[in-house]
PDB file with SEQRES, HELIX, SHEET and CRYST1 records, atoms N, CA, C and O in Angstrom:
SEQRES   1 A   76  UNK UNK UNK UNK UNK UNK UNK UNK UNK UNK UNK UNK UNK          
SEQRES   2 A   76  UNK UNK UNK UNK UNK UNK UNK UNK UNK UNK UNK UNK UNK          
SEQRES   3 A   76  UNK UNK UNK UNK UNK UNK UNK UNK UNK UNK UNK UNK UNK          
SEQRES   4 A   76  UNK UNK UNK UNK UNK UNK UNK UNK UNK UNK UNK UNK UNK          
SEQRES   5 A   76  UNK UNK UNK UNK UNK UNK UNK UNK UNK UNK UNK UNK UNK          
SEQRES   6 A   76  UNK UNK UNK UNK UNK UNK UNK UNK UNK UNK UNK                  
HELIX    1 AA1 UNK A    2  UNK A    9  1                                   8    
HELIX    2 AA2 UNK A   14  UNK A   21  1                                   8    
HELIX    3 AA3 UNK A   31  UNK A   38  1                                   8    
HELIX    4 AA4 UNK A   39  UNK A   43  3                                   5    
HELIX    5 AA5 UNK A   50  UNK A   73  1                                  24    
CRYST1    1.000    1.000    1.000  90.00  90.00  90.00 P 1           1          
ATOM      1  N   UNK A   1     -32.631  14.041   4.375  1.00  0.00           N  
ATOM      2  CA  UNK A   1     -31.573  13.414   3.610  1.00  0.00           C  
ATOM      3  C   UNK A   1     -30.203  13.765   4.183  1.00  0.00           C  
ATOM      4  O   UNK A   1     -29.499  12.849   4.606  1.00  0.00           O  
ATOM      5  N   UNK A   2     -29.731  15.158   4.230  1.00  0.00           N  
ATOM      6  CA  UNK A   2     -29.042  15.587   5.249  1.00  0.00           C  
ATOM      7  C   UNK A   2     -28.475  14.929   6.240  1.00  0.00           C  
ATOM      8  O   UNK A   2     -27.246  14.866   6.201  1.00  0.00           O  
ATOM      9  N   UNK A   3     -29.289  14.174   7.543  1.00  0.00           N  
ATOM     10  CA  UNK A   3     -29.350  13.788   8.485  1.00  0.00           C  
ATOM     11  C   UNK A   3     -28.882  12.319   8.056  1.00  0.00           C  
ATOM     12  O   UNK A   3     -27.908  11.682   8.456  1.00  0.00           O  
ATOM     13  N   UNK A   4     -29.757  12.008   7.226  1.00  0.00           N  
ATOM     14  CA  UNK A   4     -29.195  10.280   7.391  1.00  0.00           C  
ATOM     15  C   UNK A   4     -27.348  10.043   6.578  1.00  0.00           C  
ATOM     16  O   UNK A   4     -26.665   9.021   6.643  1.00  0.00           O  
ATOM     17  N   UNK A   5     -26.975  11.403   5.862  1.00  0.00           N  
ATOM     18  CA  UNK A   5     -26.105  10.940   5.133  1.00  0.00           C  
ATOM     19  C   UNK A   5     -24.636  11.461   6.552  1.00  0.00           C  
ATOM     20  O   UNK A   5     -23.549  10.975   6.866  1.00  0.00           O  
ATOM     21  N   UNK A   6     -25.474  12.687   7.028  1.00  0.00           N  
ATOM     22  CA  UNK A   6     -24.462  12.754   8.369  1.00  0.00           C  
ATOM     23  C   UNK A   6     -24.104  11.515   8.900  1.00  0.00           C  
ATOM     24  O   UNK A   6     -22.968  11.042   8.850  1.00  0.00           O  
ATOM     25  N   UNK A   7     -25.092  10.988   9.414  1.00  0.00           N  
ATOM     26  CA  UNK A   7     -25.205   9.487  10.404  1.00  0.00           C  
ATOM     27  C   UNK A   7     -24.636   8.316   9.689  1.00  0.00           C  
ATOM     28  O   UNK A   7     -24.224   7.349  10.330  1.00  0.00           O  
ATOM     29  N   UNK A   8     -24.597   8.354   8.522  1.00  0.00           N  
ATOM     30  CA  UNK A   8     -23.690   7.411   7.815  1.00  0.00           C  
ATOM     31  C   UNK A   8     -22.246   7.857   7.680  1.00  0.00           C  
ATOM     32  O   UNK A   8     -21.296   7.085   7.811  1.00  0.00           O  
ATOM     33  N   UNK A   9     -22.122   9.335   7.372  1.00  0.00           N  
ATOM     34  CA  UNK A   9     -20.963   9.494   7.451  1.00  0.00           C  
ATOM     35  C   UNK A   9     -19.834   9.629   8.405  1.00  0.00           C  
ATOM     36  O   UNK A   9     -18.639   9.725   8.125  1.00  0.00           O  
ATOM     37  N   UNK A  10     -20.445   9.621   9.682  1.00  0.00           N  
ATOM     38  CA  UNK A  10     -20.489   9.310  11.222  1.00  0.00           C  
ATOM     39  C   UNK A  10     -20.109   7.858  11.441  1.00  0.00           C  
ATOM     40  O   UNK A  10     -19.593   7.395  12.458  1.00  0.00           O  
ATOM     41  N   UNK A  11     -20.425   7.243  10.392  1.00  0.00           N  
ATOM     42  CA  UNK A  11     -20.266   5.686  11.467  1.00  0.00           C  
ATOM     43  C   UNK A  11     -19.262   5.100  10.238  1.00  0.00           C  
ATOM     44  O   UNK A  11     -18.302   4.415  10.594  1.00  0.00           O  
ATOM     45  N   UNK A  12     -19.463   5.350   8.844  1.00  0.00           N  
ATOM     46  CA  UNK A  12     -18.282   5.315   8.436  1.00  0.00           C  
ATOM     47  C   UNK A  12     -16.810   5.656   8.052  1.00  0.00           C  
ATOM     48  O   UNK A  12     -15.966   5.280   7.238  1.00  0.00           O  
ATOM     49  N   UNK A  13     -16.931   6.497   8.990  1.00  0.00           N  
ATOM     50  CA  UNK A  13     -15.970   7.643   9.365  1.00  0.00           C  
ATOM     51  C   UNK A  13     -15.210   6.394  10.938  1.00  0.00           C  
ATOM     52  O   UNK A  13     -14.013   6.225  11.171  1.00  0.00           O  
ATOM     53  N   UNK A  14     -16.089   5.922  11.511  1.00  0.00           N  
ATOM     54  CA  UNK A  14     -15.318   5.611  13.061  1.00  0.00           C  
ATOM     55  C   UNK A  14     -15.050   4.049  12.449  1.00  0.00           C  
ATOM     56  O   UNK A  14     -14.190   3.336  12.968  1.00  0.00           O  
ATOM     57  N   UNK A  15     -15.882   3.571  11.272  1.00  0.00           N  
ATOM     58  CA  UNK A  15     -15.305   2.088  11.393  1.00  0.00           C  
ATOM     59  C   UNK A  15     -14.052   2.465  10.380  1.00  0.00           C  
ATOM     60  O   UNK A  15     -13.032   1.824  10.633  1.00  0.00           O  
ATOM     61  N   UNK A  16     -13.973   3.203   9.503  1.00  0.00           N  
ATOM     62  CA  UNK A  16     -12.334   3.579   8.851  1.00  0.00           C  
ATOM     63  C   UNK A  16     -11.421   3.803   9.621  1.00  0.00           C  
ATOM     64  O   UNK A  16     -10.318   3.456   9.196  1.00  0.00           O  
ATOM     65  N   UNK A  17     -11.459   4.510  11.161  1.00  0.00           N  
ATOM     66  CA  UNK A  17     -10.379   4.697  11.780  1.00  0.00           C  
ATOM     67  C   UNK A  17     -10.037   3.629  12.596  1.00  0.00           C  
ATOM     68  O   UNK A  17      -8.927   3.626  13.129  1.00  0.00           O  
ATOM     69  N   UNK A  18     -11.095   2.405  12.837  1.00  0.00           N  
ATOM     70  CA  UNK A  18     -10.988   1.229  13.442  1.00  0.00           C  
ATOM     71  C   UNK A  18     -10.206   0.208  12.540  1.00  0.00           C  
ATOM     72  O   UNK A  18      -9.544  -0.548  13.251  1.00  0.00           O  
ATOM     73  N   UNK A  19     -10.066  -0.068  11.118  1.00  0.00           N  
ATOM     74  CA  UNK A  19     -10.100  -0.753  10.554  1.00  0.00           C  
ATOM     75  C   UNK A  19      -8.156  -0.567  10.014  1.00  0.00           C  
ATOM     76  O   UNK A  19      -7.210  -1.327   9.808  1.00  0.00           O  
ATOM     77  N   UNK A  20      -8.457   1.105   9.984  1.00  0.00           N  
ATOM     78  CA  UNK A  20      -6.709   1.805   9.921  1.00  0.00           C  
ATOM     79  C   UNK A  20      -5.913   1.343  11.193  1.00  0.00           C  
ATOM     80  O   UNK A  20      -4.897   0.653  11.116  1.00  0.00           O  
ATOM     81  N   UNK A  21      -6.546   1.851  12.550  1.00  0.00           N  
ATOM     82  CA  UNK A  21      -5.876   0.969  13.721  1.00  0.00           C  
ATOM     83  C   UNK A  21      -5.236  -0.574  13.655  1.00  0.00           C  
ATOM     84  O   UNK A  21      -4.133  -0.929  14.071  1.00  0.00           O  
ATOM     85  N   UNK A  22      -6.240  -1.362  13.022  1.00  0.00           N  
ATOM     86  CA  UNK A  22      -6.106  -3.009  13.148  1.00  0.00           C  
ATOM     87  C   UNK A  22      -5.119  -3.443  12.013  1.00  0.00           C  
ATOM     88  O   UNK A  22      -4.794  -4.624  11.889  1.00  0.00           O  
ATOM     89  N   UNK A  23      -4.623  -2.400  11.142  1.00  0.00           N  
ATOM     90  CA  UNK A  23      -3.800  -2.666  10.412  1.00  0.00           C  
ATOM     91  C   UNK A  23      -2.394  -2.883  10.993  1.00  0.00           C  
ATOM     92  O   UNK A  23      -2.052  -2.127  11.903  1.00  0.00           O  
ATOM     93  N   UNK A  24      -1.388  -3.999  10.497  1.00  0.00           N  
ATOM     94  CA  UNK A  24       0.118  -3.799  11.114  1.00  0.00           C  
ATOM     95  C   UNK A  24       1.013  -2.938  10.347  1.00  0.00           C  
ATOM     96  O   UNK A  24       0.812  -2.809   9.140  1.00  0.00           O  
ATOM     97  N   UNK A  25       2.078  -2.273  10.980  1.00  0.00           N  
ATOM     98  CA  UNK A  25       2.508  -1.674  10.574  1.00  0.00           C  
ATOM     99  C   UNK A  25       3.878  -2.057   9.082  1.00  0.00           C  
ATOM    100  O   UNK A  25       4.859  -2.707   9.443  1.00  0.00           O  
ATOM    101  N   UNK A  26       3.835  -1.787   8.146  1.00  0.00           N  
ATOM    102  CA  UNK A  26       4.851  -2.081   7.377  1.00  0.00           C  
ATOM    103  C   UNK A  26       5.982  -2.858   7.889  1.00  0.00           C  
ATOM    104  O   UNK A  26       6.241  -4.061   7.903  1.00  0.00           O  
ATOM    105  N   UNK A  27       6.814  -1.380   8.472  1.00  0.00           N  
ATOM    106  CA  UNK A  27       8.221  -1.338   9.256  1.00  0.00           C  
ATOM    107  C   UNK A  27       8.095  -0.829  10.039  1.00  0.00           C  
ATOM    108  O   UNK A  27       6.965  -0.459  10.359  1.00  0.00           O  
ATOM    109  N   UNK A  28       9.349  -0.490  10.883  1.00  0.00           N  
ATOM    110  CA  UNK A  28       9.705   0.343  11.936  1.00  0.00           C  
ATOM    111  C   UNK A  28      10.467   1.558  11.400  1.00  0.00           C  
ATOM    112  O   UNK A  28      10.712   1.558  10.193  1.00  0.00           O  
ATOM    113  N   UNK A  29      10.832   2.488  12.068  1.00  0.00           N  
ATOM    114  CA  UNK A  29      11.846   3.537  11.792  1.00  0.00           C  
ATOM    115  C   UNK A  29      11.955   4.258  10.806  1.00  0.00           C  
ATOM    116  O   UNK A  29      11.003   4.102  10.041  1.00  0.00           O  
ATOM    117  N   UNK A  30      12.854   5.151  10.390  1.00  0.00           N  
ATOM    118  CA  UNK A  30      12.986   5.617   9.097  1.00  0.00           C  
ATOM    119  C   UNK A  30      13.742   4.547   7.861  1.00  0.00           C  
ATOM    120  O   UNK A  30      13.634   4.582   6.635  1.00  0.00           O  
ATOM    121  N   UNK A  31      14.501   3.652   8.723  1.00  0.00           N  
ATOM    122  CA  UNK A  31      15.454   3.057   7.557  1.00  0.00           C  
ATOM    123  C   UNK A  31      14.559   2.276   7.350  1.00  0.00           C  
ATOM    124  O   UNK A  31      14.619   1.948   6.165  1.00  0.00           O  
ATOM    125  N   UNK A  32      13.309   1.525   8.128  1.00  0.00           N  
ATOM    126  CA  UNK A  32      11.968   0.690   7.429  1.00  0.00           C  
ATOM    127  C   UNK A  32      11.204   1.310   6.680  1.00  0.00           C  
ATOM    128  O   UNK A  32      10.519   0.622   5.922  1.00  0.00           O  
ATOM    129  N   UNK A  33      11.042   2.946   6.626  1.00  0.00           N  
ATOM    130  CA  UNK A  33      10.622   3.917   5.630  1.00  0.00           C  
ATOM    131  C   UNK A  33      11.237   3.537   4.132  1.00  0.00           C  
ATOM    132  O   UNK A  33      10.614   3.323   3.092  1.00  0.00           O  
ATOM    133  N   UNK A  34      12.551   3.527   4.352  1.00  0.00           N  
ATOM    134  CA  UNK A  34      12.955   3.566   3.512  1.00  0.00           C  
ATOM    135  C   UNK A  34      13.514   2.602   2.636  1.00  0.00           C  
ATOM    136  O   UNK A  34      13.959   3.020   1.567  1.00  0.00           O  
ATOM    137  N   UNK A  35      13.576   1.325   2.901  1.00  0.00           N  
ATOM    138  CA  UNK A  35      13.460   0.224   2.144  1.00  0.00           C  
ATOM    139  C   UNK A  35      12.281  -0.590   2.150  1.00  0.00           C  
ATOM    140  O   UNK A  35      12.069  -1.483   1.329  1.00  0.00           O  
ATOM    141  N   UNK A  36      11.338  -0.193   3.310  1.00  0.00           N  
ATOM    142  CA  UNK A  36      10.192  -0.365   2.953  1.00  0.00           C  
ATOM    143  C   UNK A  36       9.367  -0.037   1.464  1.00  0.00           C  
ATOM    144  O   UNK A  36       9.042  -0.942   0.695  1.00  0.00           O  
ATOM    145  N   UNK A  37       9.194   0.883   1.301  1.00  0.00           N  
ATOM    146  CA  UNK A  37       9.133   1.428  -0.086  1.00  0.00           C  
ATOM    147  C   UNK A  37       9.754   0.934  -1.523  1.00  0.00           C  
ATOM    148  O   UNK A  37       9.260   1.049  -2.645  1.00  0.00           O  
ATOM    149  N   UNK A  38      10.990   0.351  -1.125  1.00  0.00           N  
ATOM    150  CA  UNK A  38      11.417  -0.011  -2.051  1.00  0.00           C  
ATOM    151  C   UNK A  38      10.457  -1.817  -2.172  1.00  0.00           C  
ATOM    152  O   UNK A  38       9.781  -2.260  -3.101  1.00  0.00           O  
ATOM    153  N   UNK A  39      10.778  -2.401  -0.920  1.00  0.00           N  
ATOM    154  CA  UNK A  39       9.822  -3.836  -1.023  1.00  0.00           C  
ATOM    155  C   UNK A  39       8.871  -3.697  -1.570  1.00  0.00           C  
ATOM    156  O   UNK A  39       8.637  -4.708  -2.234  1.00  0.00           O  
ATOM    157  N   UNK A  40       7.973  -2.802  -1.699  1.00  0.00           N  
ATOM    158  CA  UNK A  40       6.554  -2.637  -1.839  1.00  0.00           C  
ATOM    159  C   UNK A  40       6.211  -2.163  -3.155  1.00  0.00           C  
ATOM    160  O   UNK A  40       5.052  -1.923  -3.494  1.00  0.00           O  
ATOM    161  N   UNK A  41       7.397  -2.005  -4.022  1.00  0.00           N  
ATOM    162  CA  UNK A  41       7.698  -1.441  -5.413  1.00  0.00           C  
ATOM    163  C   UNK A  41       7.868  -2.504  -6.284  1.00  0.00           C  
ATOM    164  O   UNK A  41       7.443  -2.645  -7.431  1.00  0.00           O  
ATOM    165  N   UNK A  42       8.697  -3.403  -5.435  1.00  0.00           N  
ATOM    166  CA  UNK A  42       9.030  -4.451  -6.148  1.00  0.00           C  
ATOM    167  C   UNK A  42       8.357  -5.892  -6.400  1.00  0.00           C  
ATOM    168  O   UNK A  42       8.317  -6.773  -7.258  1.00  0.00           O  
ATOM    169  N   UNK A  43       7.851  -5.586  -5.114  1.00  0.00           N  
ATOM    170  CA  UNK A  43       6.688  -6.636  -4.616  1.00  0.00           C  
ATOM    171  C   UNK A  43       7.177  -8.000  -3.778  1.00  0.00           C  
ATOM    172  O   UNK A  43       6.519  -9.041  -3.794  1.00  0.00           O  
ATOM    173  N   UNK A  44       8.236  -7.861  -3.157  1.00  0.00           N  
ATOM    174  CA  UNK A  44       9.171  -8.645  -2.202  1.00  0.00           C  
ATOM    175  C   UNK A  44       7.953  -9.510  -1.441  1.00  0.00           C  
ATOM    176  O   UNK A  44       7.674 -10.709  -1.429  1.00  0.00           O  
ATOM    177  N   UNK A  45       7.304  -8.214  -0.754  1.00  0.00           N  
ATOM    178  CA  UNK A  45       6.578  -8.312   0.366  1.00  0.00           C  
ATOM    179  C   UNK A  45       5.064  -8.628  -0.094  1.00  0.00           C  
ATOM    180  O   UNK A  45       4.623  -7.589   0.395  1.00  0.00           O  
ATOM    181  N   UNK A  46       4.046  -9.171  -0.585  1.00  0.00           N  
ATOM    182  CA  UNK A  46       2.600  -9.333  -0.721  1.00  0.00           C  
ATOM    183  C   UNK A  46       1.839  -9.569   0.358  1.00  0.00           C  
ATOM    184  O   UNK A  46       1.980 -10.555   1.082  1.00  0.00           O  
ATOM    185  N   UNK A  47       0.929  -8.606   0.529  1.00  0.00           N  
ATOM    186  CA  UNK A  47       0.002  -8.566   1.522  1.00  0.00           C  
ATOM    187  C   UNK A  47      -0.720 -10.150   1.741  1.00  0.00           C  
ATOM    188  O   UNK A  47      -1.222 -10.528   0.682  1.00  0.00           O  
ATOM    189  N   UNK A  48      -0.853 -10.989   2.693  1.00  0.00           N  
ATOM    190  CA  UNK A  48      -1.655 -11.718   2.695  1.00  0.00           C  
ATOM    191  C   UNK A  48      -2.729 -11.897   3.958  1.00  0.00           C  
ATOM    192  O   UNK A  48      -2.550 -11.146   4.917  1.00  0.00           O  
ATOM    193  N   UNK A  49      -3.618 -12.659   4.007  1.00  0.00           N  
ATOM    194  CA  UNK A  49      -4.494 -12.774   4.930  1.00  0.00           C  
ATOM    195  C   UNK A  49      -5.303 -11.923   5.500  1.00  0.00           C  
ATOM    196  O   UNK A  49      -6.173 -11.552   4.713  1.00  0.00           O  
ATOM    197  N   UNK A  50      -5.377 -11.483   6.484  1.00  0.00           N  
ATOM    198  CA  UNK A  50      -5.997 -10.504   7.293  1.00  0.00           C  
ATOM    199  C   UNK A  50      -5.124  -9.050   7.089  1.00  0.00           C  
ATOM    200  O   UNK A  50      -5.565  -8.038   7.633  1.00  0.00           O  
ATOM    201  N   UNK A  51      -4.188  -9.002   6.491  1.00  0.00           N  
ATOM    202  CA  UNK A  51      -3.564  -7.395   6.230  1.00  0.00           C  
ATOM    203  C   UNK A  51      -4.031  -7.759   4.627  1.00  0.00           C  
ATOM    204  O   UNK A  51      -2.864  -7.465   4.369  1.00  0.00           O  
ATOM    205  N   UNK A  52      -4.493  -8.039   3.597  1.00  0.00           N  
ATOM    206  CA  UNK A  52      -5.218  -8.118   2.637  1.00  0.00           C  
ATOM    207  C   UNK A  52      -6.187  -7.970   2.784  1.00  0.00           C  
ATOM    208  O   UNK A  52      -6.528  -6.922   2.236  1.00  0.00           O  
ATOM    209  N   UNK A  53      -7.057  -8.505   3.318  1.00  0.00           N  
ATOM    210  CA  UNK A  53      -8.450  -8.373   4.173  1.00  0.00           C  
ATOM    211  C   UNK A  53      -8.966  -6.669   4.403  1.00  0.00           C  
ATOM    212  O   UNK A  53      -9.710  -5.891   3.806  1.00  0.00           O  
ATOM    213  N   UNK A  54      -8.249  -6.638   5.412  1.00  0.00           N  
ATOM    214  CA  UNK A  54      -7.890  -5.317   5.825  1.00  0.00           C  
ATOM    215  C   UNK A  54      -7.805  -3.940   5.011  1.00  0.00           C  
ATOM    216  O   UNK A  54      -8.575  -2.982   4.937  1.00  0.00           O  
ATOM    217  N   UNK A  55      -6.583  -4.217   4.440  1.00  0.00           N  
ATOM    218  CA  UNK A  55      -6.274  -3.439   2.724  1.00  0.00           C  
ATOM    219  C   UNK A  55      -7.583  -3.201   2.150  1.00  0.00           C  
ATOM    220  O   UNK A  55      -8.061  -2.068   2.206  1.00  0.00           O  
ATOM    221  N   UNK A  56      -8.041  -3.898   1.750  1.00  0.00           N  
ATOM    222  CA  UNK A  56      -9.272  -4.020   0.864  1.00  0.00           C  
ATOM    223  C   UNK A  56     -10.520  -3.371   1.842  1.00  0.00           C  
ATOM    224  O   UNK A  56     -10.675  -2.170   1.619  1.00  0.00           O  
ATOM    225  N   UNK A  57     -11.034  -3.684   2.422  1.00  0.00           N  
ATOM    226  CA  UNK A  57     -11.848  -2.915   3.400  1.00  0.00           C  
ATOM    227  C   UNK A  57     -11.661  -1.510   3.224  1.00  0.00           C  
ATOM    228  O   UNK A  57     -12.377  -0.735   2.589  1.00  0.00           O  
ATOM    229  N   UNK A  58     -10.183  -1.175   4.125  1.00  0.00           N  
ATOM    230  CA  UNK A  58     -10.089  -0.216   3.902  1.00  0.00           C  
ATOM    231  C   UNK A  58     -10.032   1.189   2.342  1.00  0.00           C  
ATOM    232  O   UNK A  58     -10.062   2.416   2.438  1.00  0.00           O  
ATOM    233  N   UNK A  59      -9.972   0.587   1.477  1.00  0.00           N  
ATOM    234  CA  UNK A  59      -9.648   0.957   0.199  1.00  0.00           C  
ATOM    235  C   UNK A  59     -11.840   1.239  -0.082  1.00  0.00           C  
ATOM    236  O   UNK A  59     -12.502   2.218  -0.426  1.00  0.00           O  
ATOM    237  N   UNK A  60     -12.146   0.047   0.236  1.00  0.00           N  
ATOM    238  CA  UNK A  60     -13.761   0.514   0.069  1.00  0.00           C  
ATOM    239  C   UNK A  60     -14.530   1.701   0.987  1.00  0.00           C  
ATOM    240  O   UNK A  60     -15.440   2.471   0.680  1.00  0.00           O  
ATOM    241  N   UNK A  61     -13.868   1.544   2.100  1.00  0.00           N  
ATOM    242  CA  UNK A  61     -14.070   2.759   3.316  1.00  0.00           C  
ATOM    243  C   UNK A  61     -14.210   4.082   2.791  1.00  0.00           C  
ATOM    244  O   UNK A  61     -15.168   4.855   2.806  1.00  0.00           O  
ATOM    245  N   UNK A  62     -12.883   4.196   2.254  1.00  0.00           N  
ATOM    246  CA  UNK A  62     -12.260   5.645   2.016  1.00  0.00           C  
ATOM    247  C   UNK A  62     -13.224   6.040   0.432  1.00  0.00           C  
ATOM    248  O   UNK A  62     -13.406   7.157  -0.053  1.00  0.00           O  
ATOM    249  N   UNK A  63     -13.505   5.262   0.132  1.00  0.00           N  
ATOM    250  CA  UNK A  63     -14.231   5.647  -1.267  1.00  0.00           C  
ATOM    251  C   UNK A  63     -15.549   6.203  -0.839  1.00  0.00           C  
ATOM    252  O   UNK A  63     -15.959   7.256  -1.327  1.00  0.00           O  
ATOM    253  N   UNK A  64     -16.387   5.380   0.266  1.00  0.00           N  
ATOM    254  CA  UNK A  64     -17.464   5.164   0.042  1.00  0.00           C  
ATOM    255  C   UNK A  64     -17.558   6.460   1.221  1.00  0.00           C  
ATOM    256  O   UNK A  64     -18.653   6.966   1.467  1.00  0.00           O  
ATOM    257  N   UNK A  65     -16.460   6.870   1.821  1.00  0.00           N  
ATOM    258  CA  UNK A  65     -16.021   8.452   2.790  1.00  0.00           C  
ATOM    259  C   UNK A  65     -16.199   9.662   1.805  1.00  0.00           C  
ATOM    260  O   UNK A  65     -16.959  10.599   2.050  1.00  0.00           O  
ATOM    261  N   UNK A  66     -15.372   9.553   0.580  1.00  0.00           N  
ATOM    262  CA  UNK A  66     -15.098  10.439  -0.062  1.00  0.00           C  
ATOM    263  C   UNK A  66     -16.828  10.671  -1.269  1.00  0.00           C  
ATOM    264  O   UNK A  66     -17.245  11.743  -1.708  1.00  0.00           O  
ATOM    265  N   UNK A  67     -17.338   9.522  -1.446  1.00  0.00           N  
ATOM    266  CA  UNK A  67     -18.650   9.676  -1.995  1.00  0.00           C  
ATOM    267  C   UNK A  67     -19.551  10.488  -0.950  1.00  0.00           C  
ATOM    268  O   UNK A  67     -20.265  11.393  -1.381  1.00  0.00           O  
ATOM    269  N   UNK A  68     -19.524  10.100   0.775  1.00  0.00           N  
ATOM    270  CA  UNK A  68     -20.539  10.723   1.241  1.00  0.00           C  
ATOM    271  C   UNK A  68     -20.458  11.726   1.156  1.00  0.00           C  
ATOM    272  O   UNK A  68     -21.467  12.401   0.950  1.00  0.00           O  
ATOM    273  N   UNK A  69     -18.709  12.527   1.322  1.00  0.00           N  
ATOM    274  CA  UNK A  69     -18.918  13.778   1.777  1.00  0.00           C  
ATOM    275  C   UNK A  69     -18.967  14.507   0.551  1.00  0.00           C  
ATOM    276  O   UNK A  69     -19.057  15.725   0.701  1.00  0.00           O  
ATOM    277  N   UNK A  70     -18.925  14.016  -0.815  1.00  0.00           N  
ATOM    278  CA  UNK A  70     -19.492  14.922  -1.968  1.00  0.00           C  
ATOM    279  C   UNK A  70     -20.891  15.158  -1.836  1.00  0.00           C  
ATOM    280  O   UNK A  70     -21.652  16.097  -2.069  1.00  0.00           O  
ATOM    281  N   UNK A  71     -20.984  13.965  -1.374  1.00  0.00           N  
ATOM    282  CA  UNK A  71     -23.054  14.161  -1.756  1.00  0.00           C  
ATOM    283  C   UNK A  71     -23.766  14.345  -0.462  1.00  0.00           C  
ATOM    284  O   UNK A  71     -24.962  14.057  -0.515  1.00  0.00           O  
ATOM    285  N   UNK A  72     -23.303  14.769   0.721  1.00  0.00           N  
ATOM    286  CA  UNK A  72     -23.532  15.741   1.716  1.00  0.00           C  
ATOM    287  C   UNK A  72     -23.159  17.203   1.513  1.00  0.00           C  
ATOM    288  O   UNK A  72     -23.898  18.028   2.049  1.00  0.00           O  
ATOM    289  N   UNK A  73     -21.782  17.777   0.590  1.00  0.00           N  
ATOM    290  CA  UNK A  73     -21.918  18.735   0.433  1.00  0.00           C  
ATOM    291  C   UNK A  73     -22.589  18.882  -0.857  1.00  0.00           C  
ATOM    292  O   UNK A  73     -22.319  20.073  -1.009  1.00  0.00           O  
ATOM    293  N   UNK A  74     -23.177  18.613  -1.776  1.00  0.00           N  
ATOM    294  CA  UNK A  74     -24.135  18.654  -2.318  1.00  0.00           C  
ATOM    295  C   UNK A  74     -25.401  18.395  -1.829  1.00  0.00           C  
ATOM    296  O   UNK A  74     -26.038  18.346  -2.881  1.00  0.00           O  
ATOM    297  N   UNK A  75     -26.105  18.219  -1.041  1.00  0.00           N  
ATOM    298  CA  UNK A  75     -27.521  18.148  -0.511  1.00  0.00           C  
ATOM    299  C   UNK A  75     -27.454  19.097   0.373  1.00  0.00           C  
ATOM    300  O   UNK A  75     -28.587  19.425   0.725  1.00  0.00           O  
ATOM    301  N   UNK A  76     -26.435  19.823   1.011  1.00  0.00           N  
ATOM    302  CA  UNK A  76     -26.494  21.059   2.292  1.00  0.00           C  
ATOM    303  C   UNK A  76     -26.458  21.800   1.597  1.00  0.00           C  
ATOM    304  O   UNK A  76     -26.473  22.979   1.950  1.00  0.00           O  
TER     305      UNK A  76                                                      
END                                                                             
C-alpha cells in the first residue's frame, strides 16, 4: 500500500509542478504585486479559458497532494 501511494504521490507531485509551470503569470514586478492584488479582490480581472482550466486543475492537484501525503504518513 505504501508503494503504490508513493508512486502516486510521485506522479502527482510532477503533473502539479507541470500544470503550476503552464500557468501565466498575473503581473510583472512588484508594482504588478501590488495592484495586482487589488484586481483580484475586486474582481476587475476573471480568470477565463485555459488559465481557468488550469486554476481548477490545479486547486484539485494540491488537494488530492495533501490527501496522499496524510494517508502515506498514516500507512508508514
Amino acid at each position: 500500500m505504501a508503494t503504490f501511494l508513493t508512486a502516486l504521490l510521485v506522479i502527482v507531485s510532477i503533473v502539479l509542478i507541470i500544470v503550476v509551470l503552464l500557468q501565466s503569470s498575473k503581473s510583472a514586478g512588484l508594482s504588478g504585486a501590488i495592484s495586482g492584488g487589488a484586481e483580484q479582490l475586486f474582481g476587475k480581472q476573471k480568470a477565463r479559458g485555459l488559465d481557468l482550466i488550469l486554476h481548477r486543475i490545479t486547486v484539485v492537484l494540491v488537494v488530492l497532494f495533501f490527501f496522499l501525503t496524510i494517508a502515506l504518513a498514516y500507512f508508514v
